[in-house]
C-alpha positions, 0 to 999 in steps of 0.5 A, a space after each residue: 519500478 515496482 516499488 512504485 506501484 506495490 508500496 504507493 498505488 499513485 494518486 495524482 490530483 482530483 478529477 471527474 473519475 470512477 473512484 476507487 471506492 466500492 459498494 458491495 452489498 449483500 448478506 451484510 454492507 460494505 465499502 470498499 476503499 483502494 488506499 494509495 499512501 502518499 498523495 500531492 498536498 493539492 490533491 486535497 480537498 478530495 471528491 466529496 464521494 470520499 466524505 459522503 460515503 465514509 458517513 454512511 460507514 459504522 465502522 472503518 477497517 485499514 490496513 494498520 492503525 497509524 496512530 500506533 505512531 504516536 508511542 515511543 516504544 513502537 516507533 523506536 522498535 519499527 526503527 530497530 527492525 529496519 537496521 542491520 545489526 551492527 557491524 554489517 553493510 547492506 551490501 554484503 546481504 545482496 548478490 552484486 546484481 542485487 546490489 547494482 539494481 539498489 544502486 541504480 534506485 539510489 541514483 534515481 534519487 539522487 542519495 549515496 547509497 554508501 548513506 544506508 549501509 546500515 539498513 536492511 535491503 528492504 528497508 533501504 528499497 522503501 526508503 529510496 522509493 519514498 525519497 523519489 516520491 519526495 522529489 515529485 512532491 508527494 509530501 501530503 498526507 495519504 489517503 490512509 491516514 486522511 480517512 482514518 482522522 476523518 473517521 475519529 473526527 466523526 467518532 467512527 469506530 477504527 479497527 485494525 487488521 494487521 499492526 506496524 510491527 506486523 507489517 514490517 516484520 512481513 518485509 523482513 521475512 520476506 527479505 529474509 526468505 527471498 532476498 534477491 528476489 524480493 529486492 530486485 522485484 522492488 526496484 525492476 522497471 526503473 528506465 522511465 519514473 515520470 512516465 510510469 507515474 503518468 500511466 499509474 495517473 491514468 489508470 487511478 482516475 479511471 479507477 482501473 486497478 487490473 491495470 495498476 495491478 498488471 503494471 505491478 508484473 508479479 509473474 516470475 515473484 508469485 511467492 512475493 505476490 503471495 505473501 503480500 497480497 493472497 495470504 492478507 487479502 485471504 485473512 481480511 476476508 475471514 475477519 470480515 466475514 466471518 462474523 456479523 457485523 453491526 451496520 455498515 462496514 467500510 474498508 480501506 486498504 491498498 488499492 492492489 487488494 482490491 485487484 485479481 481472482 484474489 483481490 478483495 471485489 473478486 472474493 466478495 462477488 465469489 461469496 454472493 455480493 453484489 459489488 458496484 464501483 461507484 463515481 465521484 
C-alpha cells in the first residue's frame, strides 16, 4: 500500500540503528531529520540522538507548522477543502476500477465506505490510511510535532516551508489533474498490510530510506512522484540555500525527501556538502 509509505514513512519502536538524522556540513551547517507522521505511543522516549542534536540546532525548518491547527478558520477550511461539494458522491469522481481499489482500503479498515461519500478521493484514501494505522496502534504523537514542541519548548526558532492549507490544496490539484491515477497509486499493494509494516520496520531502523523509497514504486506515476517530491524537495533547497543562514539550520521533513538523485542528501552533496548519517 503506497499510501503507507508516502503519507506515513513507518516507525515502529526504538532500537540500537542509524538513525534517520543527517549532518551535512559545508558552506553552512545543517541536520537533516527524516520525519514519519505518526508513531506508537511506546515509541517514545526516542533515542537521545534525537534531543542531542536538536540542541545543537538555531533554528528548525518542517514541512508545515502544525500549530496553525490550533485556529478555528483554518482547521475549518482544511475540513471544506477535503468535501465534495454538496450533492455529489465520491463514487461518481472515480472509474469503477478506481472505486474498487478505495473499496478494498475500506475493507482493510474495516469502515463502509458508503461513510465517505461525501469526501473527496484523496481525502477518503488519507482517511482510511490513518484508520489502519489506528487499528495497528499507531495513536502517538509523530516525529513531526514531537520536534516541533521540542524546539519551542527549548525557544528554538520554527520556520515553515509550506502551509496546511498549501498541502492539501496539493492533494486537490493532483487529484483534480490526475484522479485515477493519483487514487489508485494510493491504495496499490494492499495484499499483505503487516508485512509491509514489518519491511518498512526494517528498512527505518537500519535508516535505509532508498529501500523505503523503492518500496514506494513510483515507476508508471512519475507526475505524482514529481509534484509530491521533485518539485517541493527543488523549492526547499532554494529556500535553504539561497540565503545565508545564521548558525546551525536543522530540517525535518518526510523521510522520502530525503531519498533518490533528487532527495534532499543527493542535492546537498550535488551542492558541496559533505553529508554524513549519524547513529543513536
Amino acid at each position: 500500500m503506497r499510501s503507507l509509505i508516502t503519507l506515513f514513512s513507518l516507525f515502529l519502536g526504538v532500537h540500537s540503528y542509524a538513525a534517520s538524522i543527517w549532518h551535512v556540513d559545508g558552506e553552512q551547517e545543517f541536520y537533516l531529520f527524516g520525519t514519519i507522521h505518526v508513531l506508537k505511543p511506546d515509541s517514545y522516549p526516542l533515542p537521545p540522538v534525537y534531543a542531542s542534536t536538536l540542541q545543537k540546532c538555531d533554528a528548525l525548518w518542517l514541512e508545515a507548522d502544525s500549530d496553525e491547527l490550533k485556529d478555528a478558520n483554518v482547521l475549518h477550511e482544511l475540513q471544506q477543502m477535503m468535501r465534495l461539494p454538496v450533492g455529489d458522491k465520491l463514487q461518481d469522481q472515480l472509474s469503477e476500477n478506481a472505486y474498487q481499489q478505495l473499496q478494498i482500503l475500506a475493507d482493510k479498515a474495516g469502515v463502509p465506505l458508503s461513510l465517505l461519500q461525501g469526501l473527496k478521493p484523496w481525502a477518503a484514501a488519507n482517511q482510511l490510511t490513518l484508520m489502519i494505522f489506528q487499528q495497528r496502534g499507531f495513536t502517538g504523537e509523530g516525529l513531526d510535532m514531537y520536534l516541533q514542541r521540542f524546539a519551542q519548548q527549548q525557544n528554538i526558532p520554527v520556520r515553515a516551508f509550506e502551509t496546511l492549507l498549501w498541502q492539501l490544496n496539493m492533494f486537490d490539484e493532483l487529484s483534480d489533474e490526475y484522479g485515477d491515477e493519483f487514487v489508485e497509486f494510493s491504495t496499490a499493494d494492499m495484499n499483505d498490510v503487516d508485512q509491509l509494516v514489518q519491511d518498512l520496520y526494517g528498512n527505518w531502523r537500519s535508516g535505509d530510506v532508498a529501500t523505503m523509497y523503492e518500496q514506494a514504486a513510483f515507476e508508471g506515476y512519475e507526475r505524482v512522484e514529481q509534484r509530491m517530491l521533485v518539485e517541493r524537495n527543488n523549492a526547499w533547497m532554494k529556500s535553504l540555500l539561497g540565503s545565508t543562514h545564521d548558525g546551525v539550520q536543522c530540517v525535518a521533513v518526510g523521510a522520502l525527501h530525503m531519498a533518490a538523485d533528487h532527495g534532499l542528501l543527493n542535492q546537498f552533496k550535488q551542492a558541496g556538502y559533505r553529508v554524513t548519517q549519524l547513529r543513536d
